[in-house]
N, C-alpha and C positions, 0 to 999 in steps of 0.2 A: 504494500500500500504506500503510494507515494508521497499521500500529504495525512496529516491529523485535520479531522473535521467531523461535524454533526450533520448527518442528511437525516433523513427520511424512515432509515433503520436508525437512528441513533448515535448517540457518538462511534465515531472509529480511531484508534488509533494505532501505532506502530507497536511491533512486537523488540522483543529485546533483541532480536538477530538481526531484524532490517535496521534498528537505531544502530547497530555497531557495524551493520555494514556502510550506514551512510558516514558515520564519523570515518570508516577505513578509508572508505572508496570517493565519500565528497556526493552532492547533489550536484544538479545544474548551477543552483547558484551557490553553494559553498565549497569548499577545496576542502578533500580531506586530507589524511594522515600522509595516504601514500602521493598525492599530488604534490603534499607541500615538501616530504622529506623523497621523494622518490620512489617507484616501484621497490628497491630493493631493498626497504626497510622488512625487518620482523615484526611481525604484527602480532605472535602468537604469544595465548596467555601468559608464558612464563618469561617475557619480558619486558623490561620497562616501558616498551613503546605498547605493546598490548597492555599490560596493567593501566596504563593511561587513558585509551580507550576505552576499555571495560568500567573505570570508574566516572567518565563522562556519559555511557550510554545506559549503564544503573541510573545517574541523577538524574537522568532526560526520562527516564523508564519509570522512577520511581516518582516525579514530579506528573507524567502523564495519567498516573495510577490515582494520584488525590484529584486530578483532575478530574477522572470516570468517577471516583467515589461522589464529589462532590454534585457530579451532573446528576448520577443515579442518586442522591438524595432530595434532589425535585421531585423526582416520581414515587406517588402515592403508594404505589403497589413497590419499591423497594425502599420507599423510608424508612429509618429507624431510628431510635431516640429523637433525639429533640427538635429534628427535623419530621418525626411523626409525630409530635404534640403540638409541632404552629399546623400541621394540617389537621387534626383534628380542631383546634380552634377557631380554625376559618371556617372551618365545615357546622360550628355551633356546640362541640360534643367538648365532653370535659374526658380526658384518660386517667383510669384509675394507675394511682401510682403500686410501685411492689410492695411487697411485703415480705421482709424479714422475721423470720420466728426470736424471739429474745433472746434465746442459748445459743442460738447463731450468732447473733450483733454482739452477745456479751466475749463470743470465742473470736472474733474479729476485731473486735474492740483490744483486746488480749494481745495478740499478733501484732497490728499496729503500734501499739505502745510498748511494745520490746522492741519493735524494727525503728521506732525514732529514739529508744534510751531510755524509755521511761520503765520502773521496775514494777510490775503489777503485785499486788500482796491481797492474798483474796482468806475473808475471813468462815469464819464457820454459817454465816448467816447468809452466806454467797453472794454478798457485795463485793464490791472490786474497790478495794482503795490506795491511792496510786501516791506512791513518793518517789519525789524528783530528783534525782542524785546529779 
């Protein structure tokens, strides 16, 4: 596929082999790798001139990907989170939010505040009370 674009089926865009062939080989209006240093350069993964290319056509690759996510979170039928609750509010309807059972949130709560430092001290009455060292 020669350009990224939205028709009629939707967004399209490049795959990670055509993005690393354009960055090899150049389009019509950009010069690639082998234009500017010559056919005879090595292109392959295991060296620098490849590693260089692979990590320009991941960020084009991985910048094309938030771009799909973000087109696909216009549409209804593949929204989620919080781009399916402004469409539920336009549409008039309220989304019931989750629910956590308490032995849950209390065993995550737990997790959490050992993962930032905090030392949890849990009594017989099974409160959690927290000293901050």
């Amino acid at each position: 596929m020669p350009n990224n674009q939205i028709d009629s089926f939707g967004i399209q865009v490049q795959t990670l082999a055509e993005i690393i062939n354009d960055v090899t080989n150049g389009t019509p209006t950009v010069p690639g790798f082998k234009q500017i240093y010559g056919d005879d350069i090595s292109v392959e993964s295991n060296t620098p001139d490849g590693q260089m290319i692979n990590i320009f056509a991941l960020s084009k690759a991985d910048i094309l990907d938030l771009i799909v996510q973000d087109f696909n979170s216009k549409d209804p039928d593949q929204a989620i989170g919080v781009a399916w609750m402004l469409y539920l509010s336009c549409a008039g309807f309220i989304g019931k939010g989750g629910h956590i059972p308490r032995s849950r949130l209390q065993s995550l709560l737990i997790v959490r505040l050992i993962l930032v430092g905090l030392m949890p001290r849990i009594h017989s009455s099974s409160r959690i009370m927290l000293a901050i060292f």
